[in-house]
C-alpha positions in Angstrom: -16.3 -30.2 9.8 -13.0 -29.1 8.2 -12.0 -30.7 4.8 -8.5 -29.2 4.8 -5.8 -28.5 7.3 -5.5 -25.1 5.8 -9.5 -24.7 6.3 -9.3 -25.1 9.4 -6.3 -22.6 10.2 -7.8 -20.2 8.7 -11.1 -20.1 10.6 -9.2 -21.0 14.1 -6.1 -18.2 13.4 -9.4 -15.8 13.1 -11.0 -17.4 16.3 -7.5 -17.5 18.0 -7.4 -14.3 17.6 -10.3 -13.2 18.8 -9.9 -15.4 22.0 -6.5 -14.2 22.1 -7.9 -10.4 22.4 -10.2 -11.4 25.2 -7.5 -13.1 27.2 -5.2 -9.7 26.8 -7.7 -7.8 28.8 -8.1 -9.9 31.7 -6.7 -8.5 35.1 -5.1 -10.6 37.7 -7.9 -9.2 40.5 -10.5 -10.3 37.7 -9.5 -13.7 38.2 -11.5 -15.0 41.1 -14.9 -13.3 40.1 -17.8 -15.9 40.6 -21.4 -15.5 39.0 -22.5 -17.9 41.4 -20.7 -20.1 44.1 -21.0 -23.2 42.5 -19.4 -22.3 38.8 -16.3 -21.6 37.9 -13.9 -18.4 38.4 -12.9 -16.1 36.0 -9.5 -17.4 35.6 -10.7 -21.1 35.8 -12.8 -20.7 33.0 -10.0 -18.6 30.7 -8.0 -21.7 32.1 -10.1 -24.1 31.2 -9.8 -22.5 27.4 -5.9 -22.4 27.3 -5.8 -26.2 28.3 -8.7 -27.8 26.4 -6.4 -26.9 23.4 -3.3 -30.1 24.4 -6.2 -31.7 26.2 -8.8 -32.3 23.3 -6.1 -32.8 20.4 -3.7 -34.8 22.5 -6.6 -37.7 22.2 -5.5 -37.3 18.3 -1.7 -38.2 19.0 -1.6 -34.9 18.6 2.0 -34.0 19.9 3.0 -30.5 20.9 3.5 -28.3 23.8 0.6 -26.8 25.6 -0.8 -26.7 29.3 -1.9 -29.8 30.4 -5.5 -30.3 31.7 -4.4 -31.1 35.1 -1.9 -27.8 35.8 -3.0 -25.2 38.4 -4.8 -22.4 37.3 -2.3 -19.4 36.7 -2.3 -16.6 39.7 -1.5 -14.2 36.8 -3.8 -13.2 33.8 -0.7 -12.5 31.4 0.0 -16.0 32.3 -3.2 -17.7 31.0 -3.0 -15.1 28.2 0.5 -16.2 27.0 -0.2 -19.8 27.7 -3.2 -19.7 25.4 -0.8 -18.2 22.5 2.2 -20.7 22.8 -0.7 -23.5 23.0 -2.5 -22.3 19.7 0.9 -21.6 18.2 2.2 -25.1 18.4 -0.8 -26.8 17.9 -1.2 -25.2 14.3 2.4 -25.9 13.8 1.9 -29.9 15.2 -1.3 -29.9 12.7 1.1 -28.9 9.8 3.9 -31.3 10.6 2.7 -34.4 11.7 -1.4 -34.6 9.9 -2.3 -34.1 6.1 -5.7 -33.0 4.8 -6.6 -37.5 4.5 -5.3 -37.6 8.4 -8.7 -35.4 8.9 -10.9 -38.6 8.4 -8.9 -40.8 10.7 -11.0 -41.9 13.6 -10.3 -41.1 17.2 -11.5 -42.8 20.7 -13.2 -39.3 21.8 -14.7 -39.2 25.0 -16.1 -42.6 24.8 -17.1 -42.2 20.8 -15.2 -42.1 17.5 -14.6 -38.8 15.8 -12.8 -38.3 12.8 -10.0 -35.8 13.3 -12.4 -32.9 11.2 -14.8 -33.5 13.8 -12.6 -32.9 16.8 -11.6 -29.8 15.0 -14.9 -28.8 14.9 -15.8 -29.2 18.2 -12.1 -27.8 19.5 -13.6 -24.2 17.6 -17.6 -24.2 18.8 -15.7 -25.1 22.4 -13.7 -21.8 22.5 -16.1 -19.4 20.7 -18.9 -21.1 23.7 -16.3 -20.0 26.2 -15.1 -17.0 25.2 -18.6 -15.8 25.3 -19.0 -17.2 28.7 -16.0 -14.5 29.8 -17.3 -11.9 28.2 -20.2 -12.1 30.7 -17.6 -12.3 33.4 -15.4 -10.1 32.4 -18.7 -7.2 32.3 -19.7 -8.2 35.7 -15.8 -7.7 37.0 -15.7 -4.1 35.1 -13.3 -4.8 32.9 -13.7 -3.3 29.5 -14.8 -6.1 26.6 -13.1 -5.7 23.0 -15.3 -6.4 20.0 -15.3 -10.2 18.6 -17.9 -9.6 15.5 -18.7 -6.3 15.4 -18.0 -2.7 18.1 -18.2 -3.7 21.8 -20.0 -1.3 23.6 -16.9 0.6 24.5 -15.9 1.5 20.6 -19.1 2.3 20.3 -18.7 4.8 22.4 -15.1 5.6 21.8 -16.3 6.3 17.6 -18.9 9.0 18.9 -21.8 6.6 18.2 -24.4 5.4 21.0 -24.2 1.8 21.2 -27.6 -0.2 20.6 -29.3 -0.9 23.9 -31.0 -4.1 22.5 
């Protein structure tokens, strides 16, 4: 839990980011991959990240601009990519406008439970870095190349010279 606004924009500007990096080098043909017929696409799941953000906070009285939960997945990667951004973007500048670092304890009606605002937060961060890791896998099985998030991906291994540890 976040004490802070500026706590928690710190650690989700970081995340963002490295959400943000994923999104960037999705294709549009890597969109409908599948692991297995019953789970989600590609670009439902990278979807699903970009409209969690107004969904989640929105239960807050948060107000800002973002996909809503209910909008059609984008046909286009650099769509979901630069929806994600504006999302984040506003929602960081919402949280500094309308919330102060005592706003953080208020209670919200969360998915049938109350949450205090540093909670939801909380959760909002573990959610993305859960489903970021989630495309990663995807993104390996479509081909498509996987940047680093905490450390070399095995591509800048490779690209430094270095052989990339198998386990």
């Amino acid at each position: 839990m976040y004490y802070t606004i500026e706590e928690f924009t710190n650690e989700w500007n970081h995340e963002a980011n490295l959400t943000q990096k994923v999104l960037d080098h999705l294709t549009d043909e890597s969109l409908s991959l599948k692991a297995t017929p019953e789970y989600r696409t590609l670009g439902s799941l990278a979807w699903h990240l970009v409209t969690s953000l107004h969904e989640m906070l929105s239960r807050t009285g948060l107000d800002f601009v973002g996909a809503e939960h209910e909008a059609i997945v984008p046909v286009t990667a650099k769509e979901i990519a630069d929806s994600y951004r504006t999302a984040s973007d506003n929602m960081i500048a919402a949280m500094k406008k309308q919330w102060t670092d005592h706003t953080l304890n208020d209670l919200d009606d969360m998915y049938g439970e109350k949450w205090p605002k540093s909670l939801t937060l909380s959760v909002l961060n573990s959610h993305q870095i859960h489903h970021r890791g989630q495309l990663t896998v995807l993104m390996r099985l479509a081909g498509l190349r996987v940047p680093g998030m905490y450390g070399p991906s095995r591509e800048e291994w490779a690209e430094a010279g270095m052989e990339a540890p198998t386990n």
